[in-house]
NUNU-811078 format. One line per 4 residues: for each residue y negated, z negated, x negated of N, C-alpha, C. Coordinates in steps of 0.1 Angstrom, whole numbers. Layout:
<sites>
Y:Z:X:Y:Z:X:Y:Z:X | ... $
</sites>
This chain:
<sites>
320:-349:322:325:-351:308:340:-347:308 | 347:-346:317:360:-349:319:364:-332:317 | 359:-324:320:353:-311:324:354:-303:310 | 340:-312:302:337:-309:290:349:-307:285 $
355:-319:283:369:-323:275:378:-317:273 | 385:-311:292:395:-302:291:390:-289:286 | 378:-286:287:376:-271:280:380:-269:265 | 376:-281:259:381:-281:246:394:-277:239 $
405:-278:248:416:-272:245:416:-259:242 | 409:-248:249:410:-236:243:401:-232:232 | 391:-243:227:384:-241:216:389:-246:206 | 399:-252:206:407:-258:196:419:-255:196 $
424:-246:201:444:-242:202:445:-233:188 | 432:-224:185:435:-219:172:431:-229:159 | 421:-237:161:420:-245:149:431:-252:137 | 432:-245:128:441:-258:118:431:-270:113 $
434:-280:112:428:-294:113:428:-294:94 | 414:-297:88:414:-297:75:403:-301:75 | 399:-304:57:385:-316:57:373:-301:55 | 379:-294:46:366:-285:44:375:-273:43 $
367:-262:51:368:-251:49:357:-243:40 | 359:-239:29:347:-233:21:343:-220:23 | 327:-220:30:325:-209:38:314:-205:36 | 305:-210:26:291:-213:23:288:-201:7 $
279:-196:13:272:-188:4:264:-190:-7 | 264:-179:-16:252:-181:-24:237:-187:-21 | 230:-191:-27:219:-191:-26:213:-204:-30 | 197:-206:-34:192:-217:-42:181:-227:-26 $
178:-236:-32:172:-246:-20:154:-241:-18 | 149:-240:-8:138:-235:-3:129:-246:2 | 134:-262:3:129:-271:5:112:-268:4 | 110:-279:21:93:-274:21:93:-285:6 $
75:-282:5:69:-287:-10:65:-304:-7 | 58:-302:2:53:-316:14:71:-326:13 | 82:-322:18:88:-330:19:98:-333:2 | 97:-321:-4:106:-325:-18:93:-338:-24 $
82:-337:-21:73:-347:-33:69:-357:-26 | 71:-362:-9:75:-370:-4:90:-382:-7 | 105:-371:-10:115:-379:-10:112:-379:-22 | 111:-370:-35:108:-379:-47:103:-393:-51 $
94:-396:-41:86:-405:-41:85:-417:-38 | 100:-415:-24:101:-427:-16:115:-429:-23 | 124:-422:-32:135:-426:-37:139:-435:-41 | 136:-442:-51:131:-453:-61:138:-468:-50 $
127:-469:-42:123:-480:-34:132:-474:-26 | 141:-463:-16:149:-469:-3:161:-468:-13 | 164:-463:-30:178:-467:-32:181:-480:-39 | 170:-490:-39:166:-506:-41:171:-508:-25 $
168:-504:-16:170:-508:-2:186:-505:-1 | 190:-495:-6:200:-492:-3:213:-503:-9 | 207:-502:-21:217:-518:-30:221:-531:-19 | 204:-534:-16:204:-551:-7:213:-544:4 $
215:-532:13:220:-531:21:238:-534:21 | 242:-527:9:253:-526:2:260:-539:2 | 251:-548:-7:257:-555:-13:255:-570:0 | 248:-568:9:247:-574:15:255:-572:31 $
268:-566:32:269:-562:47:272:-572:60 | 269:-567:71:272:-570:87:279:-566:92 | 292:-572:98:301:-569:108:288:-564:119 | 299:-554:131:297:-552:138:286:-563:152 $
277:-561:156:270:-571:165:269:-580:157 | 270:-584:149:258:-593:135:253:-588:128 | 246:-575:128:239:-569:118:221:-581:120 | 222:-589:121:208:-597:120:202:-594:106 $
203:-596:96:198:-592:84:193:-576:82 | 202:-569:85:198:-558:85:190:-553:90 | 187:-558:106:176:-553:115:164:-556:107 | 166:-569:102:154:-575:102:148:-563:90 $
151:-561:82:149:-554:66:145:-539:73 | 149:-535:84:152:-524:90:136:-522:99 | 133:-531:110:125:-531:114:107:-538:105 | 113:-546:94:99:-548:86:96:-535:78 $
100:-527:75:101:-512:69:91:-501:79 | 104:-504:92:94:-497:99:79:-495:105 | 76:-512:109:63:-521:112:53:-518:95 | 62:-519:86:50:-515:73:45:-498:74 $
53:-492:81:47:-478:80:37:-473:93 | 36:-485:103:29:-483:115:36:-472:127 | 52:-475:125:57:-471:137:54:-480:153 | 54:-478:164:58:-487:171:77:-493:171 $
79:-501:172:94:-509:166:96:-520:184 | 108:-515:185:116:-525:201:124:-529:192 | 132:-543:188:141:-545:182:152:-557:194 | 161:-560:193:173:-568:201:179:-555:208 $
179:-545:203:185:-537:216:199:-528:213 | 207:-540:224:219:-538:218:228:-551:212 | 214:-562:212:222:-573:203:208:-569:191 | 218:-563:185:206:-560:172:199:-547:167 $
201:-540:175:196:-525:173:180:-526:172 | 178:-517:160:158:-509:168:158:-501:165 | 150:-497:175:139:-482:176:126:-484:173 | 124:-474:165:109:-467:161:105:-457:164 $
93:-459:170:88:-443:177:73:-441:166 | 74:-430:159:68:-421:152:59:-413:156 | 45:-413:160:39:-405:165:31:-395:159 | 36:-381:157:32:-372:147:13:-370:149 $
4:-360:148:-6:-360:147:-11:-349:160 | -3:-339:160:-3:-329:166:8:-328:177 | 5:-320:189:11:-323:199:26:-313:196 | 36:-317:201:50:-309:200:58:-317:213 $
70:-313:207:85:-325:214:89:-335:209 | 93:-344:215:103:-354:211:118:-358:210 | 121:-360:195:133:-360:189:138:-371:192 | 149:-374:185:157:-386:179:167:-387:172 $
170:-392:160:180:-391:152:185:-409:150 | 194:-408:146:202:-422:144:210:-421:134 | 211:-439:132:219:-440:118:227:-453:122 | 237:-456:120:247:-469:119:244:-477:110 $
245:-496:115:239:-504:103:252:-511:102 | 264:-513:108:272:-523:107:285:-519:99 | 287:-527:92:302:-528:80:315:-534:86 | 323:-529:77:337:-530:80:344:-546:74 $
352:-549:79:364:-560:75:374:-555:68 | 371:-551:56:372:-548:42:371:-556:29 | 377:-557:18:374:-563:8:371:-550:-5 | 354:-554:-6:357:-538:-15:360:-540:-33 $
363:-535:-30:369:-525:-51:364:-516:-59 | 353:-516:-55:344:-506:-67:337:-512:-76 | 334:-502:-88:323:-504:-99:311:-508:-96 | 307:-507:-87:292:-510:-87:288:-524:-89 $
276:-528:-95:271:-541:-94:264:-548:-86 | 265:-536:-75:260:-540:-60:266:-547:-54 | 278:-544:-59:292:-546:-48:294:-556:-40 | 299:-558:-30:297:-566:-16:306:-578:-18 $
301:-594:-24:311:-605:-21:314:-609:-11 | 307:-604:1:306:-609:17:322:-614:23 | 325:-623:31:337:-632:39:332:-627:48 | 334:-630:62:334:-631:76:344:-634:82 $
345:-640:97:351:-642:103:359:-629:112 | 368:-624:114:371:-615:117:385:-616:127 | 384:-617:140:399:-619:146:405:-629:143 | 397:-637:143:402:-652:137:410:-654:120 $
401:-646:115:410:-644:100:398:-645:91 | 395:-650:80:382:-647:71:388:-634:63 | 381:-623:64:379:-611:53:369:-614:47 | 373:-601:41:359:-594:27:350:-586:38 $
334:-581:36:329:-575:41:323:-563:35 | 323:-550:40:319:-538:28:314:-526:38 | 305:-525:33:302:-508:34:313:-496:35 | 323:-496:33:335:-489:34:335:-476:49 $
321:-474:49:322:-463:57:309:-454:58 | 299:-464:47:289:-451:42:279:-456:52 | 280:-465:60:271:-470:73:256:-474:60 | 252:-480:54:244:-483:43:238:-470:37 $
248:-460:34:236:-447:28:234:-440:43 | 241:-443:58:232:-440:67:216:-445:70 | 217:-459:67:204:-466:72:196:-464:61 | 199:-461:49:189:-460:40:182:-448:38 $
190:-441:38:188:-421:44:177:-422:55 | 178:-428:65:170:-427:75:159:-435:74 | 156:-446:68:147:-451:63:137:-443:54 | 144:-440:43:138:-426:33:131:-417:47 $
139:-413:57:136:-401:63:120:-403:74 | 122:-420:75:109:-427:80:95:-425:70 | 100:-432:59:88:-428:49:84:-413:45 | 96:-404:46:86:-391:45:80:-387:60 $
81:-389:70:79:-381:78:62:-390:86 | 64:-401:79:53:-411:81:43:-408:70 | 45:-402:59:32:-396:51:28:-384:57 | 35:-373:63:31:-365:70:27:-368:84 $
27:-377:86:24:-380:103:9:-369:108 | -1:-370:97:-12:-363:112:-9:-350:112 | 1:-343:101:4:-326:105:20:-326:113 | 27:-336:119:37:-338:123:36:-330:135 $
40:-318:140:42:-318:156:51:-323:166 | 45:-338:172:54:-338:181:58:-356:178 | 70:-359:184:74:-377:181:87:-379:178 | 89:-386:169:104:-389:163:104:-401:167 $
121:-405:172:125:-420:179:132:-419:166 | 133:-430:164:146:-438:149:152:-441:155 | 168:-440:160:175:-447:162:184:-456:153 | 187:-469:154:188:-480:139:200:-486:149 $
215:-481:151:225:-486:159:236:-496:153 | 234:-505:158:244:-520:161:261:-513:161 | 274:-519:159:281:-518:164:290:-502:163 | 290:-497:158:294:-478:154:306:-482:159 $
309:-491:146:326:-491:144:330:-500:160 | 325:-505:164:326:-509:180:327:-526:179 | 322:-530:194:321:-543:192:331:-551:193 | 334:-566:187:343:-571:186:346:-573:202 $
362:-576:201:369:-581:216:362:-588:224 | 357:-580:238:350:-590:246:335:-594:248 | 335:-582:236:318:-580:238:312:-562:239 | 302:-563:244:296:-553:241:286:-550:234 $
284:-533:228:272:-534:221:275:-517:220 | 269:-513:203:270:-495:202:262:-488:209 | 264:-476:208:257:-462:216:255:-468:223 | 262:-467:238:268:-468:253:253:-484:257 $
255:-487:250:249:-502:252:236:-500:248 | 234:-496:238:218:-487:235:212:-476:248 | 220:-473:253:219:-463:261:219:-464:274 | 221:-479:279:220:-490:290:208:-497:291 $
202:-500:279:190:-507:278:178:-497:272 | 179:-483:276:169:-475:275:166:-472:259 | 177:-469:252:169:-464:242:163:-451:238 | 168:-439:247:168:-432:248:154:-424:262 $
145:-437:265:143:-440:278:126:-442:270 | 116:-432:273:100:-435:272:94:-432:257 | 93:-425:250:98:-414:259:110:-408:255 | 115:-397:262:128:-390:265:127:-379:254 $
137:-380:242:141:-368:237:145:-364:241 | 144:-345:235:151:-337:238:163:-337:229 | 169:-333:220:178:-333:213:175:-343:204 | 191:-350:200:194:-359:187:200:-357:176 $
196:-362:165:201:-358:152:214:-369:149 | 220:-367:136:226:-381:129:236:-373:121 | 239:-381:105:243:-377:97:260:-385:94 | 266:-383:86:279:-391:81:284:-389:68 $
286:-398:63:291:-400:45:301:-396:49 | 307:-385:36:320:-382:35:323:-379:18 | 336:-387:15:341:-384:0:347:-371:-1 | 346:-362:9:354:-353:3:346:-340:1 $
332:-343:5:319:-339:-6:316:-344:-17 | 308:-333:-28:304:-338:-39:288:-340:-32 | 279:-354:-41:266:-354:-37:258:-341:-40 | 250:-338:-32:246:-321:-29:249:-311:-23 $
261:-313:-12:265:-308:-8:262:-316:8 | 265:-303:20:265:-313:32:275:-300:39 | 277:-304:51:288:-294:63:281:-299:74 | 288:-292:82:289:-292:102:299:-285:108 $
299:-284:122:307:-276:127:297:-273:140 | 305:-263:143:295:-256:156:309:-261:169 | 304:-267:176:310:-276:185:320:-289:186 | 333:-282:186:338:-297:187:341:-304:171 $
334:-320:166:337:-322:157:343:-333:151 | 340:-342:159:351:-359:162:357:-358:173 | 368:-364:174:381:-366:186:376:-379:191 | 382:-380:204:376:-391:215:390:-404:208 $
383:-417:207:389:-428:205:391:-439:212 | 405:-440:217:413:-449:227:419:-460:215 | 418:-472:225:421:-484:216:431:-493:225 | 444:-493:226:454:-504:231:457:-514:219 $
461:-519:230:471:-536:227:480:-535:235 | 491:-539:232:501:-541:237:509:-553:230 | 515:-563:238:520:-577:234:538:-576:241 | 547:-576:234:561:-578:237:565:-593:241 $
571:-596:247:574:-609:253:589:-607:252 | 598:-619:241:613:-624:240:615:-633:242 | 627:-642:236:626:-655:237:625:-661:227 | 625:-669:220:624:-675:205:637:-683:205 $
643:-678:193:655:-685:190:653:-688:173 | 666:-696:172:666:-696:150:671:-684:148 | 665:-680:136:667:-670:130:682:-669:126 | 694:-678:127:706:-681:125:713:-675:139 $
705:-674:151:716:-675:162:705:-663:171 | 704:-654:170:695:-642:174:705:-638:189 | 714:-642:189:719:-642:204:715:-652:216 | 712:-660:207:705:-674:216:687:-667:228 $
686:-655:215:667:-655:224:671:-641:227 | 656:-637:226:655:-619:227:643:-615:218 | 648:-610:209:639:-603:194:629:-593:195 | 617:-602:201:603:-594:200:601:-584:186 $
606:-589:176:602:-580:164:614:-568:166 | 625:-571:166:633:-556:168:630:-547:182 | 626:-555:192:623:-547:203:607:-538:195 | 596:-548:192:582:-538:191:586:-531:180 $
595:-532:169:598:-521:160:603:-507:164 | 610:-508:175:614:-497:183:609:-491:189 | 595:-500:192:583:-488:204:572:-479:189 | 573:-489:178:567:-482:169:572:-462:168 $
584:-464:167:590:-451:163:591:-447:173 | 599:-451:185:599:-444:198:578:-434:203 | 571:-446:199:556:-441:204:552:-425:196 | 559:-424:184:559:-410:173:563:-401:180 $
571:-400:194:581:-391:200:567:-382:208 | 554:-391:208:543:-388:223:545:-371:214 | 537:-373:203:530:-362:194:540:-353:194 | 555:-353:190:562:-348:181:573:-337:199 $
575:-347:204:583:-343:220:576:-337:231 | 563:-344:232:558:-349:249:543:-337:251 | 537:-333:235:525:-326:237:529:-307:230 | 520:-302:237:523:-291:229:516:-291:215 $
526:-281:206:525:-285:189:513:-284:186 | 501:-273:194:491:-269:187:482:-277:195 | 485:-284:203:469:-296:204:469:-310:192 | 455:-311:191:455:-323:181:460:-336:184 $
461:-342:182:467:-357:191:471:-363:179 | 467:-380:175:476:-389:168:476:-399:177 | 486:-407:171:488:-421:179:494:-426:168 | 482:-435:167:485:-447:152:488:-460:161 $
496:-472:151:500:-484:153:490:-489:137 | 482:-497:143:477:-502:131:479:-516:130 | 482:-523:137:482:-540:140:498:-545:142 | 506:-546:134:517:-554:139:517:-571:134 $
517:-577:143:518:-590:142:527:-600:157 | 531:-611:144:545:-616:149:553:-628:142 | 555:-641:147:563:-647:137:554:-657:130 | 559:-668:129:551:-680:118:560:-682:104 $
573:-681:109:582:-687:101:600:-680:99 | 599:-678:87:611:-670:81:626:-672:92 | 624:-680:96:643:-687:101:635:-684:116 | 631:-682:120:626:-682:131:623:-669:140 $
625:-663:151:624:-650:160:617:-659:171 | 602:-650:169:594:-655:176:589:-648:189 | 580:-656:195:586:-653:212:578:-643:217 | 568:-638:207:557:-626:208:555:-618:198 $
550:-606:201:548:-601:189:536:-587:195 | 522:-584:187:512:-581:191:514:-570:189 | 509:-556:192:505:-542:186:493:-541:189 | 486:-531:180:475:-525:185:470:-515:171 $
466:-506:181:464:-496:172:455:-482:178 | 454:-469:176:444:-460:185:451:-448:182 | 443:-441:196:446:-429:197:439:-418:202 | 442:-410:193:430:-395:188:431:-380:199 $
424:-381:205:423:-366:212:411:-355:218 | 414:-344:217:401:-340:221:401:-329:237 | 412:-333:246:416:-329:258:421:-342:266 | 412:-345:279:421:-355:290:433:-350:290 $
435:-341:297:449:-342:294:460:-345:287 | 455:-342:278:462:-345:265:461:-362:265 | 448:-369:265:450:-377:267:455:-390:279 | 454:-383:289:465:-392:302:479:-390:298 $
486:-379:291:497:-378:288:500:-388:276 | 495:-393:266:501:-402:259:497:-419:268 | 487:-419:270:486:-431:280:496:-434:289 | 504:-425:296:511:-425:306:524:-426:302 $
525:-415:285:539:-418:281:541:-433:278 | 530:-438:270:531:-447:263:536:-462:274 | 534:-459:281:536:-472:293:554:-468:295 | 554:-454:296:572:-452:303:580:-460:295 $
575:-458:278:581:-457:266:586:-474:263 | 574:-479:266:571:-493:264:582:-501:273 | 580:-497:288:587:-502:298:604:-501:296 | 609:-489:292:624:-484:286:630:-494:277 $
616:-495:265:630:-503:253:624:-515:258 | 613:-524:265:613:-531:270:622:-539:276 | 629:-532:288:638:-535:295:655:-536:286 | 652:-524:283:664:-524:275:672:-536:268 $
662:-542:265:661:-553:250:663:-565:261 | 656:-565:270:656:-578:284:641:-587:277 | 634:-577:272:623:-584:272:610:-578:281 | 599:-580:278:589:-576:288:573:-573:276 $
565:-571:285:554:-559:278:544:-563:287 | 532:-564:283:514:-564:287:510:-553:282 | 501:-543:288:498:-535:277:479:-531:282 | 468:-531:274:460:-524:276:453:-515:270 $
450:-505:279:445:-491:272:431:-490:272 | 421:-490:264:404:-487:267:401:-472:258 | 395:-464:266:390:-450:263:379:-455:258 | 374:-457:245:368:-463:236:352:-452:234 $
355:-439:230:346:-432:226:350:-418:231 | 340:-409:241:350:-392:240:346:-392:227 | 349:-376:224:352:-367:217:333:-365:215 | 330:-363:200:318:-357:193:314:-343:192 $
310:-338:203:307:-321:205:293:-317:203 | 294:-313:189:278:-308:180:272:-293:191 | 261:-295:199:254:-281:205:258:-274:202 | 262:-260:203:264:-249:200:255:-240:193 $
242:-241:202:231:-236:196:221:-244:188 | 221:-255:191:216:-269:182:221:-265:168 | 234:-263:169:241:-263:151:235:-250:146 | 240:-243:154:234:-228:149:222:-228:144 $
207:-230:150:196:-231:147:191:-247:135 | 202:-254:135:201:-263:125:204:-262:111 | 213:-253:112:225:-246:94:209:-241:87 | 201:-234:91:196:-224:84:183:-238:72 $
182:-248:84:170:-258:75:183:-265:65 | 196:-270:69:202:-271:57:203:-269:45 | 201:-255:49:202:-244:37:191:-244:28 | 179:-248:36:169:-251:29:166:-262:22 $
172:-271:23:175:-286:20:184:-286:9 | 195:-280:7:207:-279:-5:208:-268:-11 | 206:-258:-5:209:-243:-9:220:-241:-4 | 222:-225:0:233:-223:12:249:-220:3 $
246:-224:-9:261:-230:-13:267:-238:-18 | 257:-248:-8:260:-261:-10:264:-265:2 | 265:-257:13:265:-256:33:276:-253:34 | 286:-263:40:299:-258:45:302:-258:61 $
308:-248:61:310:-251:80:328:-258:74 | 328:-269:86:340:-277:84:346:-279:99 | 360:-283:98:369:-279:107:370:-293:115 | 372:-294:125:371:-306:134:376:-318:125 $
378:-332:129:387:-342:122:390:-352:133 | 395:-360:132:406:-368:140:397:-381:143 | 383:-383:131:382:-393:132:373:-399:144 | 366:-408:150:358:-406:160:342:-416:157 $
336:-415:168:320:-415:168:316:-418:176 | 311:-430:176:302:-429:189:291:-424:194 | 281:-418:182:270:-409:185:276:-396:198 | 289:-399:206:290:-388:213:283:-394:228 $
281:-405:227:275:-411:238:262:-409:236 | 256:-406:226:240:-397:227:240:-384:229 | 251:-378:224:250:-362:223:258:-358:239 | 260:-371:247:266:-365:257:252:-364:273 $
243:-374:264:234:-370:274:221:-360:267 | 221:-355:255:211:-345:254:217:-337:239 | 214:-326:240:223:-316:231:216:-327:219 | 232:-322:212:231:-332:195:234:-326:185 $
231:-326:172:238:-321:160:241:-330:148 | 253:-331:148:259:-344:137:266:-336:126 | 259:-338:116:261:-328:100:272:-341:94 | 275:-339:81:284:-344:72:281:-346:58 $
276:-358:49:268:-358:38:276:-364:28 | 277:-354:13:284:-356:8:281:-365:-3 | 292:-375:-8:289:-390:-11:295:-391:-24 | 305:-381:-24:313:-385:-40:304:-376:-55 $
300:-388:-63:294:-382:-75:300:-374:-82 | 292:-366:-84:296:-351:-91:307:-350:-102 | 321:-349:-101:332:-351:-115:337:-369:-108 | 334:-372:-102:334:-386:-101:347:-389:-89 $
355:-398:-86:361:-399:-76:359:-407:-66 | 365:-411:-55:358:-423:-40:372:-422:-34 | 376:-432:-29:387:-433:-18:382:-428:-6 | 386:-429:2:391:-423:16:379:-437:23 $
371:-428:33:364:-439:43:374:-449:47 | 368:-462:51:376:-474:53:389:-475:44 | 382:-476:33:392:-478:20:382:-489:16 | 392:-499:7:381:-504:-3:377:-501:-18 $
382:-487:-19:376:-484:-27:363:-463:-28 | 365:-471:-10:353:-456:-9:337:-457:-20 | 339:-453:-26:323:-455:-35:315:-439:-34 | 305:-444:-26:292:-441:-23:285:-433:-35 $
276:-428:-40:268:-422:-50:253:-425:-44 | 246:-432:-55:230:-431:-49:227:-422:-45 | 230:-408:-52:224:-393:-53:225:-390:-37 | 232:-392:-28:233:-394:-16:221:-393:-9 $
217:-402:-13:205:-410:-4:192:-398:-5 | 193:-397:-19:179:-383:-20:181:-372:-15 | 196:-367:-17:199:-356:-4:198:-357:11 | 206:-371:15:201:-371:31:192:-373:32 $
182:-380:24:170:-380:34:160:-365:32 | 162:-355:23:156:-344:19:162:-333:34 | 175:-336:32:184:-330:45:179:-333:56 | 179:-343:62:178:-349:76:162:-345:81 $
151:-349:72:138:-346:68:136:-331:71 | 146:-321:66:143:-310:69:140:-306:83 | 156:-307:87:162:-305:101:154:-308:109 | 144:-322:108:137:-328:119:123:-322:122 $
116:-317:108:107:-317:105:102:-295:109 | 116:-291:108:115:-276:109:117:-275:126 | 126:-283:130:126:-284:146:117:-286:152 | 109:-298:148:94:-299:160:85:-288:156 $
79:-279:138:78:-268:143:80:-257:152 | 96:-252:152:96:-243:163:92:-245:172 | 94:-259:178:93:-261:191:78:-266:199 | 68:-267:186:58:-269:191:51:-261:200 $
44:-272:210:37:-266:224:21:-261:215 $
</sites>
C-alpha cells in the first residue's frame, strides 16, 4: 500500500484540485428496459424508506435501527442476510439464476453530530450523546440516500434474479464516518470478520452524494479519488493561574493558539506547492471560566494526503512544531497521530469499463469525469483488497440549492434515490453480463 501511495505523487503533480470538471458529452440515456420498469416500481416504497431513514438517524456504531429496517428488506426479498458484522453491519448475498461472478457494492448507514436545518418534513429531531456532549443527529452526508439507493438496487436486481448472471454481496456498512474513541468498527472491521470472505468478490462497487451535482447527473475519476485520512489529538499542558495574574501560571490557550498558525507553515513552508496536503484544526477546547487560564487545553483535528511521504512529513513536522512553542512557552504537549483511512484509488480499468453503463443510466451528458478531492473514505479499505469503482451522485434538486456535506443544511433531493438506484443497477447488472462464464 505504502507503494501504491507514493506512486500517486506523479499522478497527481499535474492535477488542479476542483469539484467538477465538465467533460461530458452529448447524448440521451439507453437504460436497459427490465431495469427502468423495475426502479419505477420500487421508487415509491424505498423513497418512504428513505424519509424513516432520514428522519430517523444513527451515530456511528449505533446504527441498530437502521440495520434492523435494512436487513428485514433484505430477508423480505429472499436474500441470504449475516447481520452484527461490525457491531451493526449486514450483508446480503443475492444469488442470480444463471451462472457468472461475484460482485459487491456497499453503502454507509451511519449519521453525523449535526443539528440539521432544512425544509423537509422529514427532517431529523434526533439528540445523542456525542463526546460527552448531547447534539442534533442528521444525515448531513447523504449516508441515507446511500442505503436507500442500495436497497432500491436490492429490489431491482431481486425481480431479475433468475436472468441475473452471477452473485451480488450488499454491503450495508456501520461506522464510514469512523468509530467513536476507543472503539472499533467501519470497512477495516467488516473486513476482519469476513465480509468480504464466502464468497469472494471480484470487484466492488459504492456510490457518494454530492451537492455540487444537480439530481441526474453523476461523475468519477479514473484513479486517484479521495485523499487518505489521519486523525490527531494533541493536549498542551500549563499551569492555571487567575486570569488577573497570567504571570503566576503558563497559558495553555496562548501557547495551543500558536501551534494553530505555526501548524499552517507544514502546507505553506515544509511540502512542495504542487502536492495536495491540508492540515485542519477542528477541535479547540480549553477553559471553564472567564477569570481563569486553564491548565489544559485539547486540539484535534485531520490531515489530508495522497503520498506517504507527504504524509510522514507533516506527522514529523507536526511533533518538531509542537515541541518548539511548547518549550518555548515552558509548557509541555501529548500528542497522538492515527492514519485513519489511505487514500480512495478507483481501478483504472474498473472506471474505464464502468463510465460507458453510466452513460446508459443518465445519458453521457449527464457523466462527468471529476478531479480528485480532499475528502476521505473508507470504502478504500475494500478497494484496497480487490479493484473498486466509487462514482459520485448528484443530490442538489434541479434550480434548487444544499450546503456543503457535513453542513446542516446539506439537503438531499428524493430524485436522487431513482437515479442511484437506476445507476448503480446499471453498473452491476451490465458487469456480471460481460463477465459471465
Amino acid at each position: 500500500m505504502k507503494q501504491q501511495m507514493k506512486r500517486l505523487s506523479c499522478v497527481l503533480g499535474a492535477v488542479v484540485f476542483a469539484v467538477v470538471t465538465t467533460a461530458a458529452i452529448g447524448g440521451k440515456p439507453k437504460i436497459d428496459p427490465a431495469i427502468d420498469s423495475a426502479v419505477k416500481r420500487v421508487t415509491p416504497g424505498i423513497v418512504q424508506i428513505r424519509h424513516q431513514i432520514h428522519e430517523h438517524p444513527e451515530l456511528s456504531n449505533r446504527e441498530f435501527e437502521t440495520s434492523k429496517l435494512v436487513a428485514a428488506h433484505l430477508r423480505k426479498l429472499g436474500l441470504e442476510v449475516q447481520t452484527n458484522v461490525a457491531h451493526t453491519g449486514v450483508v446480503g448475498i443475492l444469488r442470480g439464476g444463471k451462472p457468472g461472478p461475484t460482485i459487491a457494492v456497499r453503502a454507509d448507514m451511519d449519521a453525523l453530530p449535526v443539528t440539521e436545518d432544512t425544509p423537509f418534513s422529514f427532517k431529523s429531531t434526533e439528540q445523542a450523546v456525542f463526546l460527552g456532549q448531547t447534539v442534533g443527529v442528521a444525515h448531513a452526508c447523504g449516508h441515507d440516500i446511500h442505503t436507500s439507493v442500495q436497497l432500491g438496487v436490492v429490489s431491482v436486481l431481486a425481480s431479475m434474479r433468475e436472468d441475473l448472471p452471477g452473485v451480488v454481496k450488499f454491503l450495508f456498512q456501520p461506522a464510514e464516518e469512523g468509530a467513536p474513541r476507543g472503539e472499533d468498527g467501519g470497512a477495516e472491521m467488516m473486513l476482519r470478520e469476513g465480509a468480504l470472505d464466502t464468497p469472494r468478490p471480484e470487484v466492488v462497487f459504492a456510490l457518494h452524494s454530492t451537492p455540487d451535482l444537480e439530481v441526474g447527473q453523476v461523475g468519477y475519476t479514473v484513479g486517484p479519488a479521495f485523499a487518505a485520512v489521519d486523525h490527531f489529538y494533541i493536549e498542551v499542558h500549563g499551569v492555571q493561574a487567575h486570569g488577573s495574574a497570567p504571570e503566576k501560571g503558563i497559558d495553555p490557550i496562548v501557547t495551543a493558539s500558536q501551534l494553530v498558525e505555526a501548524l499552517q507553515t507544514i502546507r505553506s513552508r515544509n511540502l512542495p506547492a504542487r502536492e495536495p496536503s491540508v492540515v485542519t484544526v477542528g477541535v479547540f477546547q480549553g477553559g471553564t471560566r472567564f477569570n481563569i487560564i486553564p491548565a489544559t487545553v485539547h486540539l484535534e483535528g485531520t490531515v489530508r494526503t495522497y503520498n506517504t511521504d507527504v504524509q510522514d512529513t507533516i506527522e514529523r513536522r507536526m511533533r518538531e512544531i509542537c515541541a518548539g512553542i511548547t518549550q518555548a512557552a515552558g509548557a509541555t504537549f501529548e500528542m497522538e497521530y492515527v492514519r485513519v483511512t489511505p487514500p480512495t484509488i478507483n481501478d483504472p480499468a474498473l472506471a474505464r469499463e464502468s463510465a460507458p453503463s453510466l452513460e446508459k443510466a443518465v445519458g453521457s451528458s449527464n457523466v462527468f469525469v471529476l478531479d480528485p478531492v480532499m475528502g476521505g473514505e473508507d470504502f478504500a479499505f475494500f478497494a484496497n483488497e480487490i479493484p473498486g469503482f466509487y462514482f459520485r451522485l448528484g443530490t442538489r434538486k434541479h434550480g434548487g440549492v444544499s450546503g456543503g456535506l457535513h453542513t446542516p443544511t446539506f439537503t438531499a433531493d428524493d430524485g436522487a434515490v431513482t437515479v442511484g438506484a437506476k445507476a448503480m443497477s446499471t453498473v452491476l447488472v451490465d458487469y456480471l453480463r460481460r463477465h459471465s462464464r
